[in-house]
C-alpha positions, -999 to +999 in steps of 0.1 A: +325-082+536+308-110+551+274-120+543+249-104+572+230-128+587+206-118+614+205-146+635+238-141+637+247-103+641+216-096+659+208-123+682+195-099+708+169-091+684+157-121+669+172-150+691+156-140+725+152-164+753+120-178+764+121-157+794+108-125+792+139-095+792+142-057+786+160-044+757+167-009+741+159-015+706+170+009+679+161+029+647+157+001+622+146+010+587+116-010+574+092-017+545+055-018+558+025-020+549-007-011+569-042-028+571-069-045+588-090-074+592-082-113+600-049-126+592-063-160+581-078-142+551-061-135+511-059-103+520-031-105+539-017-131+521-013-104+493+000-075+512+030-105+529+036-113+490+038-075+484+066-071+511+084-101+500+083-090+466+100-056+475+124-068+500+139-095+476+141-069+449+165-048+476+188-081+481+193-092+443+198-053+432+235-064+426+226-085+395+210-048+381+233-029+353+238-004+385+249-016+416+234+005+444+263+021+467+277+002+493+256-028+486+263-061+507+250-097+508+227-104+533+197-126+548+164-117+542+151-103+572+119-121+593+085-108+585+074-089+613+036-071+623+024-044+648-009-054+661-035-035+673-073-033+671-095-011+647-124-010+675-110-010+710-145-017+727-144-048+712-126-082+726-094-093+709-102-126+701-124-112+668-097-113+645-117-092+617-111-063+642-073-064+640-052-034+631-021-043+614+011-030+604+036-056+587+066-054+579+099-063+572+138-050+579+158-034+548+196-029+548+214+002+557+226+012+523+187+014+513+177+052+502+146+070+493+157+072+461+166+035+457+137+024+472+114+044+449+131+023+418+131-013+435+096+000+442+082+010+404+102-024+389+086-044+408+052-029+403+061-039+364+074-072+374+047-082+401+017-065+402-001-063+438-025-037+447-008-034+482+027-026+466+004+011+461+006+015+503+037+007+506+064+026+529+098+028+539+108+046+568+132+037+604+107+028+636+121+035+667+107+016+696+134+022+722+133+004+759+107-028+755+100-057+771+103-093+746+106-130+748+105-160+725+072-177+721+069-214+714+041-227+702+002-216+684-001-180+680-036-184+698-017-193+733+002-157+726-016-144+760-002-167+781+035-154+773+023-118+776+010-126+807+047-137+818+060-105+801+037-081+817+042-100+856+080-098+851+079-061+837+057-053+870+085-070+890+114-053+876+099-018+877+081-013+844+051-006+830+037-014+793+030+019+775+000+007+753-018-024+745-002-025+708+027-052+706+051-065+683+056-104+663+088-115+650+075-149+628+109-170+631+091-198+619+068-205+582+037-221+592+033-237+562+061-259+568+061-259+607+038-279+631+019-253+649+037-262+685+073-257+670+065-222+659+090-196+672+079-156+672+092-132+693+069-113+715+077-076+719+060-046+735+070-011+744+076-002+781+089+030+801+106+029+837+082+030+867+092+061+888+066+058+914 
């Protein structure tokens, strides 16, 4: 079988324009963790370790004594977070008020029972405290609106702006203030105005 490669068999997903379009995104099984306070901080930095740790684990399982069934090569999905804030009073631009939920995509041929093994070796192998909070579970968001963002994640409202004018246009509304980043880009090794993430938020069909 050929190796999966998500920029590949799911452009829609991960290679959107920068134009801002609706899409009907399906069940898609995930590893997440959930947390909150500022990105910038270690924190986080451990619980994106604790995800990469897992998710690798998944992908080199076929070099185990047991090969899980109907294991197949693939790329290493794009970390991805739901934000949201802990104290909605407050203004988004205090970053120690974020919500998050990070996360990133595991192949189909991932069970509950598999993932509870990959899980407990890699406690052994890698310790991390946020390995504890771990999950694996399918998120459905279903009809959304998404685009590619270029650039700092601080000029983010600008694109959502863009999103939310052109949903209003086409005869949507945004269901809830929580969105969606797709980090196509590591920014440790990228300038901050090449930085590619998708921008995604959830939307229902105006009827009025």
């Amino acid at each position: 079988m050929e190796k999966v490669e998500y920029k590949k068999q799911f452009k829609d997903l991960y290679l959107p324009k920068r134009q801002p379009l609706i899409i009907d995104v399906p069940a898609i099984p995930f590893a997440l963790i959930k947390g909150e306070g500022d990105p910038n901080g270690d924190e986080f930095t451990e619980a994106v370790a604790a995800l990469y740790s897992f998710s690798y684990a998944v992908k080199m399982s076929h070099k185990g004594k047991t090969v899980p069934e109907g294991y197949y090569d693939y790329a290493v999905f794009p970390l991805e977070g739901v934000w949201d804030l802990v104290d909605k009073t407050k203004d988004s631009t205090d970053k120690s008020n974020y919500a998050y939920t990070i996360m990133i995509r595991q192949p189909d041929f991932l069970t509950a029972d598999l993932a509870k093994r990959f899980l407990d070796e890699v406690k052994k192998k890698k310790p991390n405290p946020w390995l504890e909070g771990l999950q694996v579970e399918a998120l459905n968001e279903g009809l959304c609106c998404q685009m590619l963002h270029l650039g700092s994640y601080d000029d983010e409202p600008a694109s959502f702006e863009r999103m939310e004018a052109f949903c209003k246009d086409h005869g949507y509304l945004r269901i809830d203030k929580t969105h969606r980043e797709i980090y196509l880009s590591d920014p440790r090794r990228t300038s901050v105005d090449k930085l590619k993430t998708v921008l995604r938020f959830k939307v229902k069909k105006n009827r009025e």
